[in-house]
mmCIF file of the N, C-alpha and C atoms, coordinates in Angstrom:
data_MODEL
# 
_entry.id   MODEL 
# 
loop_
_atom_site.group_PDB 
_atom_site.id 
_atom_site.type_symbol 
_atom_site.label_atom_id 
_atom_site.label_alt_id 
_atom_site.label_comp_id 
_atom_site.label_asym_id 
_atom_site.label_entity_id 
_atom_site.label_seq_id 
_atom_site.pdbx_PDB_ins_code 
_atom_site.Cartn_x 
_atom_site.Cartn_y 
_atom_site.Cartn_z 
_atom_site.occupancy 
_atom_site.B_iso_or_equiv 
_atom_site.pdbx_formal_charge 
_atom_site.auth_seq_id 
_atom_site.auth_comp_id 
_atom_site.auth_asym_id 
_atom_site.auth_atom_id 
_atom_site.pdbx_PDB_model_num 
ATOM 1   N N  . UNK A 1 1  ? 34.149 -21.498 138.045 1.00 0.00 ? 1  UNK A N  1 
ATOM 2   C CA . UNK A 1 1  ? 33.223 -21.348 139.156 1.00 0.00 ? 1  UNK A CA 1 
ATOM 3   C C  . UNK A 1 1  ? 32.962 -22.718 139.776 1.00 0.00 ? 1  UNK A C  1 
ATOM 4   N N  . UNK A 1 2  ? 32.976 -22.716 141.032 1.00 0.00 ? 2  UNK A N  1 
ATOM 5   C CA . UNK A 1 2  ? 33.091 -24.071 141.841 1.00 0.00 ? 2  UNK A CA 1 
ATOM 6   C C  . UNK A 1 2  ? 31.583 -24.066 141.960 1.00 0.00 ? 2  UNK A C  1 
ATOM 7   N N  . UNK A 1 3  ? 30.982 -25.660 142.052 1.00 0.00 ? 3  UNK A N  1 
ATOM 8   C CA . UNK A 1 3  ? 29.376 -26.076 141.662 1.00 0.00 ? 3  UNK A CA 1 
ATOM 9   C C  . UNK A 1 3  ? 29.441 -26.958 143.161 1.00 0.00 ? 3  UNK A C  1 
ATOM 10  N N  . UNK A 1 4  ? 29.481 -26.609 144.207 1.00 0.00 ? 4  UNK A N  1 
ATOM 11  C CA . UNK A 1 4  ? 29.284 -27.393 145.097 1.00 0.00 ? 4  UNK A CA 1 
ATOM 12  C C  . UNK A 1 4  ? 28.205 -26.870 145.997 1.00 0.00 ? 4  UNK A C  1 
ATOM 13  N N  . UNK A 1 5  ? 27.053 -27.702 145.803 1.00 0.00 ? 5  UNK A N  1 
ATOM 14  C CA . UNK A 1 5  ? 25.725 -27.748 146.513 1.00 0.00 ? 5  UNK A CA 1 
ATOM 15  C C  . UNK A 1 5  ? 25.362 -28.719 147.231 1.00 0.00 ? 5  UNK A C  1 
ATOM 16  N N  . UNK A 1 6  ? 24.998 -28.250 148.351 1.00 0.00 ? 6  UNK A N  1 
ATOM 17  C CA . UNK A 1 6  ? 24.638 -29.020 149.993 1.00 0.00 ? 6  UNK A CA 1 
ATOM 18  C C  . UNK A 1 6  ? 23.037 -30.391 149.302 1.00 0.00 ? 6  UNK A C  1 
ATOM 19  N N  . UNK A 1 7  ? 22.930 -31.241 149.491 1.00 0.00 ? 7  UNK A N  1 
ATOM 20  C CA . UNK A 1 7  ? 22.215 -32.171 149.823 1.00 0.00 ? 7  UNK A CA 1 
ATOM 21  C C  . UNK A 1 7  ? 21.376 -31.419 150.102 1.00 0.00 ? 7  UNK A C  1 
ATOM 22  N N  . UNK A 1 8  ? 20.737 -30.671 150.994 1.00 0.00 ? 8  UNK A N  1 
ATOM 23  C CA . UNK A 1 8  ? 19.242 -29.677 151.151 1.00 0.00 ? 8  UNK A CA 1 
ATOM 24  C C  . UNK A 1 8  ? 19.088 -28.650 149.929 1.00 0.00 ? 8  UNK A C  1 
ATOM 25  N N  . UNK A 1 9  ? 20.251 -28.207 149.440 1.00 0.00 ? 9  UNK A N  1 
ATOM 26  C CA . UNK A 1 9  ? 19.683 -27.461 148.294 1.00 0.00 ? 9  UNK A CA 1 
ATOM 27  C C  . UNK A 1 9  ? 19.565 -28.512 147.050 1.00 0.00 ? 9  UNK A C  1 
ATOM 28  N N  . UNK A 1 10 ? 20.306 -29.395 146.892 1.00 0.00 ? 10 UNK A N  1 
ATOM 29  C CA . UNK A 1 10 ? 19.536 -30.184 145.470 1.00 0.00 ? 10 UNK A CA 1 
ATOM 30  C C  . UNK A 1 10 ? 18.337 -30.555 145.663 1.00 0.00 ? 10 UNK A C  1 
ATOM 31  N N  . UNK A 1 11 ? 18.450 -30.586 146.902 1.00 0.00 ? 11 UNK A N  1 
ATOM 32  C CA . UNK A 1 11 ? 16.587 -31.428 147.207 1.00 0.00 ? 11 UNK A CA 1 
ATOM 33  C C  . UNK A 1 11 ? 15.369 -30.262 146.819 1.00 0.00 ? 11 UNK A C  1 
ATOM 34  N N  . UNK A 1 12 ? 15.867 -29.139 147.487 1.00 0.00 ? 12 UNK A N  1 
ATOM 35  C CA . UNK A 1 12 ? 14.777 -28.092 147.529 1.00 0.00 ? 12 UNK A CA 1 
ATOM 36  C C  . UNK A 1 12 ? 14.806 -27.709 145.950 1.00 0.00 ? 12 UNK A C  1 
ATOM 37  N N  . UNK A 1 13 ? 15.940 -27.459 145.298 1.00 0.00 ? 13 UNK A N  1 
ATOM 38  C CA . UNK A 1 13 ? 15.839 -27.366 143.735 1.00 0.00 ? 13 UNK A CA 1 
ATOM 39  C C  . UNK A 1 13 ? 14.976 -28.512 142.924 1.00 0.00 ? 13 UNK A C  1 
ATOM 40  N N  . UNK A 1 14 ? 15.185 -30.103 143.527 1.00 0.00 ? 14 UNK A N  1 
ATOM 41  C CA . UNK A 1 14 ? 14.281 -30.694 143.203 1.00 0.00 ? 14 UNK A CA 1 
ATOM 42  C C  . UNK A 1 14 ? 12.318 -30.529 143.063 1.00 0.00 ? 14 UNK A C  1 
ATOM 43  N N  . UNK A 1 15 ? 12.217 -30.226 144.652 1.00 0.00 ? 15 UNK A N  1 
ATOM 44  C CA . UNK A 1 15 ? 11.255 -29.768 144.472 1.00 0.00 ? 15 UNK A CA 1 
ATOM 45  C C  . UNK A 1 15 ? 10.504 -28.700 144.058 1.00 0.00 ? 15 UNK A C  1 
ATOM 46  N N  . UNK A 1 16 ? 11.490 -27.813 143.647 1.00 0.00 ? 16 UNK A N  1 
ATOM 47  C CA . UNK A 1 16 ? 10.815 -26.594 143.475 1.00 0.00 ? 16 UNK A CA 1 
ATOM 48  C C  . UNK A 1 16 ? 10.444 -27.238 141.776 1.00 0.00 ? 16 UNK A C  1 
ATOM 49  N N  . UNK A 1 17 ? 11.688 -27.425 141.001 1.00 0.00 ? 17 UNK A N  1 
ATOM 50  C CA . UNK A 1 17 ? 10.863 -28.243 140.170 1.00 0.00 ? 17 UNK A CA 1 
ATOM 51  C C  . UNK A 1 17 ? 9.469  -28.883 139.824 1.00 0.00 ? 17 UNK A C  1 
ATOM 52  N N  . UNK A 1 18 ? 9.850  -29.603 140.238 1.00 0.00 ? 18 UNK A N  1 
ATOM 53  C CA . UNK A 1 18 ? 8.550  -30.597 140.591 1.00 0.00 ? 18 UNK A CA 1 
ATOM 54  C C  . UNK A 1 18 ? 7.596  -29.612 140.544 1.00 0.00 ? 18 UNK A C  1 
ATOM 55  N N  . UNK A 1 19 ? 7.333  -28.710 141.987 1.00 0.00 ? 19 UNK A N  1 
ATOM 56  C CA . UNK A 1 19 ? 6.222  -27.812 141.844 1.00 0.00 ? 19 UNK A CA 1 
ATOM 57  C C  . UNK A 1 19 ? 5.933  -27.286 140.236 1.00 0.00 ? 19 UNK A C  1 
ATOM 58  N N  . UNK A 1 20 ? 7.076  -26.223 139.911 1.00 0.00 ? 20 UNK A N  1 
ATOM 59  C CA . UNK A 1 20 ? 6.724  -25.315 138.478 1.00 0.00 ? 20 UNK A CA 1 
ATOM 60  C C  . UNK A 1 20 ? 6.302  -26.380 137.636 1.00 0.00 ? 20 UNK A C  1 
ATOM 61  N N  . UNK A 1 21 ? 6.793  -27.711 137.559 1.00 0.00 ? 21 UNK A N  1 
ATOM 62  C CA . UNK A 1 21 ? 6.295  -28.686 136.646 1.00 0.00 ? 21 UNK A CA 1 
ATOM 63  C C  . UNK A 1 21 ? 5.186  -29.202 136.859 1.00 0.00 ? 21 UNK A C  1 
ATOM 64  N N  . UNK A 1 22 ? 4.579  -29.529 137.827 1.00 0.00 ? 22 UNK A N  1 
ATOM 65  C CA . UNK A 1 22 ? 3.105  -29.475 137.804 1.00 0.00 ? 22 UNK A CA 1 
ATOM 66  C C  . UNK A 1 22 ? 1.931  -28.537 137.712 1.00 0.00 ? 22 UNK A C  1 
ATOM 67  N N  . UNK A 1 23 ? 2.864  -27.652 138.131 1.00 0.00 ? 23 UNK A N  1 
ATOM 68  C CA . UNK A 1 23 ? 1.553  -26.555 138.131 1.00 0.00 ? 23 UNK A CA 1 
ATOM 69  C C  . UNK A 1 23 ? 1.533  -25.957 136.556 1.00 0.00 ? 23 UNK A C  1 
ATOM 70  N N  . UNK A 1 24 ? 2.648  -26.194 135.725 1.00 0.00 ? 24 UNK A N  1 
ATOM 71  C CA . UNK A 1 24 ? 2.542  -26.136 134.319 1.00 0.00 ? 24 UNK A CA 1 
ATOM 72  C C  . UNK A 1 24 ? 1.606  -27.282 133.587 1.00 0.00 ? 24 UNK A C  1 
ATOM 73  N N  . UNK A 1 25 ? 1.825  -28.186 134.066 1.00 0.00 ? 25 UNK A N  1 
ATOM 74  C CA . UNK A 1 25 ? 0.805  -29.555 133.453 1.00 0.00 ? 25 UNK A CA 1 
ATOM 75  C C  . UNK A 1 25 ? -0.580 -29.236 133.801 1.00 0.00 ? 25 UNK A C  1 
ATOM 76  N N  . UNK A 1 26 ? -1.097 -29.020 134.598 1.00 0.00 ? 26 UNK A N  1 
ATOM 77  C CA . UNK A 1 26 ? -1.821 -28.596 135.681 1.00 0.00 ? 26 UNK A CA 1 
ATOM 78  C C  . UNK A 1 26 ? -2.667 -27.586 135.005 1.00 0.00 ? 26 UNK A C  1 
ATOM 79  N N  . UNK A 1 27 ? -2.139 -26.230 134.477 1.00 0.00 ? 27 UNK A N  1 
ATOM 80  C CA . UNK A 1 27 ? -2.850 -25.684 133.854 1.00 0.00 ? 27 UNK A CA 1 
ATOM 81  C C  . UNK A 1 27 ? -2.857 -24.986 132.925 1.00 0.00 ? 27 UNK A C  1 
ATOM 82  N N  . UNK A 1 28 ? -1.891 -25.521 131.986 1.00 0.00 ? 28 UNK A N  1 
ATOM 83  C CA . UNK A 1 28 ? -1.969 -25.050 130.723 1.00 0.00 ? 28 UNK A CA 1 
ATOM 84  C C  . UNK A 1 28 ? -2.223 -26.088 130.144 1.00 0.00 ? 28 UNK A C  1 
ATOM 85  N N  . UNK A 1 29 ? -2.730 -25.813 128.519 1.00 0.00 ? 29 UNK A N  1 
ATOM 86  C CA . UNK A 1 29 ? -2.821 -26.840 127.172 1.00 0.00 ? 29 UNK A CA 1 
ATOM 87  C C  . UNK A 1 29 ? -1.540 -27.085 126.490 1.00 0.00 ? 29 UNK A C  1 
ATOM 88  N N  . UNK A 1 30 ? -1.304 -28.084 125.944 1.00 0.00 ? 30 UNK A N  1 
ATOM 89  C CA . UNK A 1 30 ? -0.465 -27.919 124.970 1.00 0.00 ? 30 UNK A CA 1 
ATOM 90  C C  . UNK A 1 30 ? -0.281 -26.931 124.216 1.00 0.00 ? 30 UNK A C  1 
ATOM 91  N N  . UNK A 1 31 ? -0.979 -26.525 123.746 1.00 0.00 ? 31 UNK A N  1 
ATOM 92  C CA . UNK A 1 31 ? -1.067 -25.040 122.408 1.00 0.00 ? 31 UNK A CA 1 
ATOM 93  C C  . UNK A 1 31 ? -0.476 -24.275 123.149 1.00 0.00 ? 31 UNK A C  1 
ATOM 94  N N  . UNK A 1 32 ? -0.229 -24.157 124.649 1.00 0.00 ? 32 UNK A N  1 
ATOM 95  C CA . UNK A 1 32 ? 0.065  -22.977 125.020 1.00 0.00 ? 32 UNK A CA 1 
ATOM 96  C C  . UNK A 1 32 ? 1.472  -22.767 125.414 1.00 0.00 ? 32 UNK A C  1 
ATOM 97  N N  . UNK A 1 33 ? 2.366  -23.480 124.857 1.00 0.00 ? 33 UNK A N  1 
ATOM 98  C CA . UNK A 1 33 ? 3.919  -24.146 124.588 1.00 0.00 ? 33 UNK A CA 1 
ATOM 99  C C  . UNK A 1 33 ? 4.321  -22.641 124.685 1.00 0.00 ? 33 UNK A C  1 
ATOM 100 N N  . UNK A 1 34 ? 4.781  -21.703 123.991 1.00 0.00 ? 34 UNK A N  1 
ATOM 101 C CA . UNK A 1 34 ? 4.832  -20.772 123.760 1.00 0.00 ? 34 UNK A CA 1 
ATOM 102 C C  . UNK A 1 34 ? 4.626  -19.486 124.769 1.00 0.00 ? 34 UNK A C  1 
ATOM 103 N N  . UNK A 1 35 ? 3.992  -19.232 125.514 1.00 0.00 ? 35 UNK A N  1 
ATOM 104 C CA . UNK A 1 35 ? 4.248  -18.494 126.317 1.00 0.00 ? 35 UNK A CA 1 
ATOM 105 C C  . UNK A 1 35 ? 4.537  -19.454 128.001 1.00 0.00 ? 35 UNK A C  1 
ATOM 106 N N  . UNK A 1 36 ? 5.332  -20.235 127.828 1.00 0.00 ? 36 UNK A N  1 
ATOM 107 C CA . UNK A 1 36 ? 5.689  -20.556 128.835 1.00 0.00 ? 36 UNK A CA 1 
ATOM 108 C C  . UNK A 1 36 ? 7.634  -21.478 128.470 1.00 0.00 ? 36 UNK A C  1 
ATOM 109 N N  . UNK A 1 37 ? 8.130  -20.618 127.584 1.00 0.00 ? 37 UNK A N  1 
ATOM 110 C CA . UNK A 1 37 ? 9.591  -20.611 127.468 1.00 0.00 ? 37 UNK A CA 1 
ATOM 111 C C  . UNK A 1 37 ? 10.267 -20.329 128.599 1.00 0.00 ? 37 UNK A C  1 
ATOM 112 N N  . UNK A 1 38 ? 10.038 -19.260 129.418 1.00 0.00 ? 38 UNK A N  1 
ATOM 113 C CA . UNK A 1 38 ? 11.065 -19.269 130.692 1.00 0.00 ? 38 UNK A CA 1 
ATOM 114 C C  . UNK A 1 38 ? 11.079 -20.007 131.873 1.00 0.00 ? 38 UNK A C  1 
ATOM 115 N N  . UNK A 1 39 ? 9.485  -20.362 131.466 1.00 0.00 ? 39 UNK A N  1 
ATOM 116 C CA . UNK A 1 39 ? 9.244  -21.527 133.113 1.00 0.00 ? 39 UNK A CA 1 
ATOM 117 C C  . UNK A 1 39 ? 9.876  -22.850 132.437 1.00 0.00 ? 39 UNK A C  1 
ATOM 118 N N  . UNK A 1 40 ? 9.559  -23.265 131.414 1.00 0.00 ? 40 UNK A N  1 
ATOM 119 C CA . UNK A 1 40 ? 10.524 -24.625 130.685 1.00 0.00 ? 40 UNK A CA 1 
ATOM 120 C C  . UNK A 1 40 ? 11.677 -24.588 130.538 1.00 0.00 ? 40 UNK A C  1 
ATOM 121 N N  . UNK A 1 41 ? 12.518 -23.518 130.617 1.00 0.00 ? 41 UNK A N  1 
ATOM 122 C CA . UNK A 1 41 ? 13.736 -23.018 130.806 1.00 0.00 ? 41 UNK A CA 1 
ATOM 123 C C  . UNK A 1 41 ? 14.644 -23.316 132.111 1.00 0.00 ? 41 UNK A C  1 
ATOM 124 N N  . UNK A 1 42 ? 13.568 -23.224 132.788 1.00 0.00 ? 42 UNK A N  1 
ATOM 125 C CA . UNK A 1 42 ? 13.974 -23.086 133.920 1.00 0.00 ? 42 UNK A CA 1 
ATOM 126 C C  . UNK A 1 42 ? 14.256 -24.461 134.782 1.00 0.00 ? 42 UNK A C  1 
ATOM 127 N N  . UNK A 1 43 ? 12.852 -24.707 134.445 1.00 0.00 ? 43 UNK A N  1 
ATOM 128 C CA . UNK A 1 43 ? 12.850 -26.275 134.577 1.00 0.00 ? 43 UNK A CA 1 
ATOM 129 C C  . UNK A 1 43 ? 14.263 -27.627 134.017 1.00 0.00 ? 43 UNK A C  1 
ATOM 130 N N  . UNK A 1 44 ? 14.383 -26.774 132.741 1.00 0.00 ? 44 UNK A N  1 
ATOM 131 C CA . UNK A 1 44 ? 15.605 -27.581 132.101 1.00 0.00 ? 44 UNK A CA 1 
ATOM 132 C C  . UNK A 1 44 ? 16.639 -27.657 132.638 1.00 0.00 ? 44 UNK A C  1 
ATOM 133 N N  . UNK A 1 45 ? 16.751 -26.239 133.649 1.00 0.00 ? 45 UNK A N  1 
ATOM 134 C CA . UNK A 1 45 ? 18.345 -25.187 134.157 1.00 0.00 ? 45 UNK A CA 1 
ATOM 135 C C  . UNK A 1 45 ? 18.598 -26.542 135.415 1.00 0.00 ? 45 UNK A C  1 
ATOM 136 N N  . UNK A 1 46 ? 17.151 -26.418 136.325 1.00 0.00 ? 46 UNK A N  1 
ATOM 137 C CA . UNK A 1 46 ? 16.885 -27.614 137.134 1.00 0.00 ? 46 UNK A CA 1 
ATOM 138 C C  . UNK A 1 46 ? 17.427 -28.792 137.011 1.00 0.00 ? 46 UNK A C  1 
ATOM 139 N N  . UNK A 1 47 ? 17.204 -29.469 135.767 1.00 0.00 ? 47 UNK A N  1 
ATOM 140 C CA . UNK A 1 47 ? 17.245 -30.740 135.478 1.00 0.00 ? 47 UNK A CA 1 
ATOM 141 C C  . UNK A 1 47 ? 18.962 -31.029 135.627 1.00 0.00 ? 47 UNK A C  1 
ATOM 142 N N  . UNK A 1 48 ? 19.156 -29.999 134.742 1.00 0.00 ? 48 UNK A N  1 
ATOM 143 C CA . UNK A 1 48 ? 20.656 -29.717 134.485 1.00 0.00 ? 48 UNK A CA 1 
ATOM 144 C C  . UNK A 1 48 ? 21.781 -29.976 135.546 1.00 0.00 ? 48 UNK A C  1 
ATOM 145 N N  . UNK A 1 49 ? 21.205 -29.012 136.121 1.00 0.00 ? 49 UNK A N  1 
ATOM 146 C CA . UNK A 1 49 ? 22.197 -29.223 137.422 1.00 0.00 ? 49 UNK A CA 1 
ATOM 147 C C  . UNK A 1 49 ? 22.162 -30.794 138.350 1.00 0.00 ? 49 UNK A C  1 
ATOM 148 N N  . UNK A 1 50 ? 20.637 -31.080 138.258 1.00 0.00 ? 50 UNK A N  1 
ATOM 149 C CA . UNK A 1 50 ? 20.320 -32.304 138.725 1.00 0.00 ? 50 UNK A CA 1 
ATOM 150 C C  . UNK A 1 50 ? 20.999 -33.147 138.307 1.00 0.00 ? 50 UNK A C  1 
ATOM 151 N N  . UNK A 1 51 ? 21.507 -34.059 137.317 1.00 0.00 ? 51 UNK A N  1 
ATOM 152 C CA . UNK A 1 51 ? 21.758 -34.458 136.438 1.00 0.00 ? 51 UNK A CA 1 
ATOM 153 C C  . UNK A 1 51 ? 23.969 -34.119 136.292 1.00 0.00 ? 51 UNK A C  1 
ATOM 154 N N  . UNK A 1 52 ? 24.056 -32.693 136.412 1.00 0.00 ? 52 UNK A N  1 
ATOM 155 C CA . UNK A 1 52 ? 25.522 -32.958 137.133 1.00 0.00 ? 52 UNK A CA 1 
ATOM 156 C C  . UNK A 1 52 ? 25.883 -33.199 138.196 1.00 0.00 ? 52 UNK A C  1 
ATOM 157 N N  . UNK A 1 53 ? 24.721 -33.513 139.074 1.00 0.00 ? 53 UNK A N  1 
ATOM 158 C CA . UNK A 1 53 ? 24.949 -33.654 140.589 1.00 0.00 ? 53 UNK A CA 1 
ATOM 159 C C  . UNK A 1 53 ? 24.728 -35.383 140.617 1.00 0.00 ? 53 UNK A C  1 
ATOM 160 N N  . UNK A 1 54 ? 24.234 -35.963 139.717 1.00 0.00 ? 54 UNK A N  1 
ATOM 161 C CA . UNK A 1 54 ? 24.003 -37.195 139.394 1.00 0.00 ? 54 UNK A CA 1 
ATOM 162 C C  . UNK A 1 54 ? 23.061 -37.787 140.586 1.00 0.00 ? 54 UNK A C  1 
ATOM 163 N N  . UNK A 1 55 ? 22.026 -36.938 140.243 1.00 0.00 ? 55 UNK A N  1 
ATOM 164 C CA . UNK A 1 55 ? 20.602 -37.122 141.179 1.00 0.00 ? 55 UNK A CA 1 
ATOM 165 C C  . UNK A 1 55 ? 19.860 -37.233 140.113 1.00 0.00 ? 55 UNK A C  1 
ATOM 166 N N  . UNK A 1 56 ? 18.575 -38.050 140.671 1.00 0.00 ? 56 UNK A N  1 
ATOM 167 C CA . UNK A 1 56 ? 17.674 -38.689 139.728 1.00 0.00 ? 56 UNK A CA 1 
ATOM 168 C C  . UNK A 1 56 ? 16.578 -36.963 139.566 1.00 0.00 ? 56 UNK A C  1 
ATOM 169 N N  . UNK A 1 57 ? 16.092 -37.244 138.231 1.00 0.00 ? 57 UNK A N  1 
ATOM 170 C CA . UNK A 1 57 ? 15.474 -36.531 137.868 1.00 0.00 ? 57 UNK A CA 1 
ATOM 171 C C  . UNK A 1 57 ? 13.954 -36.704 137.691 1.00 0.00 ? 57 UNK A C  1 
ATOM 172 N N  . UNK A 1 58 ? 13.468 -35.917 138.904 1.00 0.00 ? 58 UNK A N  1 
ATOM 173 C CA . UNK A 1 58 ? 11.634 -36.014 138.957 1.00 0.00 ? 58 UNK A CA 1 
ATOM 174 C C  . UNK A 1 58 ? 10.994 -36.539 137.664 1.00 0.00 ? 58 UNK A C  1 
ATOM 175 N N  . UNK A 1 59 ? 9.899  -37.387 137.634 1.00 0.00 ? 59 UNK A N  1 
ATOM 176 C CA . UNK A 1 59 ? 9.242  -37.698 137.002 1.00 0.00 ? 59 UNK A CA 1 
ATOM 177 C C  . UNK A 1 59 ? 8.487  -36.592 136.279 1.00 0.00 ? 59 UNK A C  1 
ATOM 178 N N  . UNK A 1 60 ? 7.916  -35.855 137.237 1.00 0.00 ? 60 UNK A N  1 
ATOM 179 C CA . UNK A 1 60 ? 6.876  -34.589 136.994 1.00 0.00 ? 60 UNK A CA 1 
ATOM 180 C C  . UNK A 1 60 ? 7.902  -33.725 135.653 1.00 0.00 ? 60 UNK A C  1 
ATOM 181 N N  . UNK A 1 61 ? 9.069  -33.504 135.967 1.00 0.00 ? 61 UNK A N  1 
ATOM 182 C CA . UNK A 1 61 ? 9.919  -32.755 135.208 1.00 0.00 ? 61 UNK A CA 1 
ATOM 183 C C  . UNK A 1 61 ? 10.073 -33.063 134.011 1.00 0.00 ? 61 UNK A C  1 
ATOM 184 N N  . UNK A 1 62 ? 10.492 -34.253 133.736 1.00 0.00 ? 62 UNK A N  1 
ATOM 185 C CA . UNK A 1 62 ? 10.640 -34.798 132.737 1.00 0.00 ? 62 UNK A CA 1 
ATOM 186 C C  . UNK A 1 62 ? 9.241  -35.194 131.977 1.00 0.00 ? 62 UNK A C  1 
ATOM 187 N N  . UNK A 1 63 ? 8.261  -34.921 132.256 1.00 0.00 ? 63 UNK A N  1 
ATOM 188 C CA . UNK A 1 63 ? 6.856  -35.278 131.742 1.00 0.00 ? 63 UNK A CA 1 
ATOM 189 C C  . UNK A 1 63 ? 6.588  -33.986 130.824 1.00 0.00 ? 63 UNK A C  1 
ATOM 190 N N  . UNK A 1 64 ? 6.357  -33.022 131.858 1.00 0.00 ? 64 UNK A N  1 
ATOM 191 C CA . UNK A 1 64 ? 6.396  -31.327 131.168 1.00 0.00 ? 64 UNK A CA 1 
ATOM 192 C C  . UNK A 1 64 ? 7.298  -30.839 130.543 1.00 0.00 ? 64 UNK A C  1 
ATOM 193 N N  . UNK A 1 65 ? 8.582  -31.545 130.547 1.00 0.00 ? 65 UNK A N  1 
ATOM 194 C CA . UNK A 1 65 ? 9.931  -30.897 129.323 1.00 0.00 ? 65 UNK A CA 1 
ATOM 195 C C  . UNK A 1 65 ? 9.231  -31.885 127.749 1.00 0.00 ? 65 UNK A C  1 
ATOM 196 N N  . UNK A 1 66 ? 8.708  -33.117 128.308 1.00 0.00 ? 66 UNK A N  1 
ATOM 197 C CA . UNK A 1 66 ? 8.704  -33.817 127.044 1.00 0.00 ? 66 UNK A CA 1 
ATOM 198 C C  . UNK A 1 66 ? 7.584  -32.969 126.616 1.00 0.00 ? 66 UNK A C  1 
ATOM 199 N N  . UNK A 1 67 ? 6.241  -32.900 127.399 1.00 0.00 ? 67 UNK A N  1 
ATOM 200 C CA . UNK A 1 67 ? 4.643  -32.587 126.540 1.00 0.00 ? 67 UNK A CA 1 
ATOM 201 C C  . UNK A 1 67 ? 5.292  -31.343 126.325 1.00 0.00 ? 67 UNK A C  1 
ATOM 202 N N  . UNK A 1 68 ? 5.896  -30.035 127.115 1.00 0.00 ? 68 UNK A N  1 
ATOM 203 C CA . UNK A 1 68 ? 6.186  -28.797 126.425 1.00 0.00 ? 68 UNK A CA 1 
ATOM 204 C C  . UNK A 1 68 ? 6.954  -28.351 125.081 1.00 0.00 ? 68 UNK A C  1 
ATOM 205 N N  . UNK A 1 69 ? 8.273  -29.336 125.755 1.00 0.00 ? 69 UNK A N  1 
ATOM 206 C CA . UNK A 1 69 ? 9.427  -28.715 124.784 1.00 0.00 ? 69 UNK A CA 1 
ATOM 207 C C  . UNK A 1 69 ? 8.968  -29.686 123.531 1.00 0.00 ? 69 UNK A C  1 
ATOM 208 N N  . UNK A 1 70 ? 8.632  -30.571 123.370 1.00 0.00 ? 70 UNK A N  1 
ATOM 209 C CA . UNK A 1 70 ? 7.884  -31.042 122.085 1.00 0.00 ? 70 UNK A CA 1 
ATOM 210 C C  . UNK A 1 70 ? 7.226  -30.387 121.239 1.00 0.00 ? 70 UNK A C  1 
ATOM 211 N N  . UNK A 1 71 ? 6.947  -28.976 121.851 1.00 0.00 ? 71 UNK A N  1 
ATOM 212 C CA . UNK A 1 71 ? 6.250  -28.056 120.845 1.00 0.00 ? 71 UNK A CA 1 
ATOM 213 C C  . UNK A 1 71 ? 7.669  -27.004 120.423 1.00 0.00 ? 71 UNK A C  1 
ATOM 214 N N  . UNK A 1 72 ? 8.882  -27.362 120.105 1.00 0.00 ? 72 UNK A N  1 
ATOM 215 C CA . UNK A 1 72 ? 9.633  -26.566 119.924 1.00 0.00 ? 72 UNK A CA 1 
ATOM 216 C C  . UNK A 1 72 ? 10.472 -25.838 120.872 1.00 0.00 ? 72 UNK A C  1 
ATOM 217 N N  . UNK A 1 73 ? 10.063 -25.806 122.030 1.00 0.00 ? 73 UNK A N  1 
ATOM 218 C CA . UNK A 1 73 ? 10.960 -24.346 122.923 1.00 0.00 ? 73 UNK A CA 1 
ATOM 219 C C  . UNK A 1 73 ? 12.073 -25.201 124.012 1.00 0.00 ? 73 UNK A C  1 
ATOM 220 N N  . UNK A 1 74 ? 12.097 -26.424 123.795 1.00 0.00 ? 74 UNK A N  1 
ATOM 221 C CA . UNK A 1 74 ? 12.558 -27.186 124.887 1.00 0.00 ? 74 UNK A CA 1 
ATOM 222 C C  . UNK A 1 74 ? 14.317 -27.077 124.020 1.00 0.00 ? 74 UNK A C  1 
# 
């Protein structure tokens, strides 16, 4: 499967990131690691692609993979 994505969609994948990653910091606790596996999932899927596209990876993202997935689900 060919992975070729336009400059406006890495960006908008960026931010959409960003968003789910703050609004996860934002308002959950730590303890609450656990029911939020698919949004950290998702976030990761994000990063992922980011990262083969060899685009820098949001701060926000990488903040909430560390405080989340540190509880196991990352």
């Amino acid at each position: 499967m060919e992975n070729n994505l336009t400059e406006f969609e890495l960006n908008l994948l960026s931010d959409l990131a960003v968003d789910l990653a703050t609004e996860l910091d934002l308002h959950y606790e730590d303890d609450a690691a656990g029911v939020l596996v698919s949004s950290v999932r998702a976030i990761e899927g994000a990063v992922r692609i980011l990262k083969d596209h060899q685009k820098q990876v949001p701060d926000a993202c990488t903040h909430t993979l560390t405080r989340f997935g540190g509880a196991g689900i990352a």
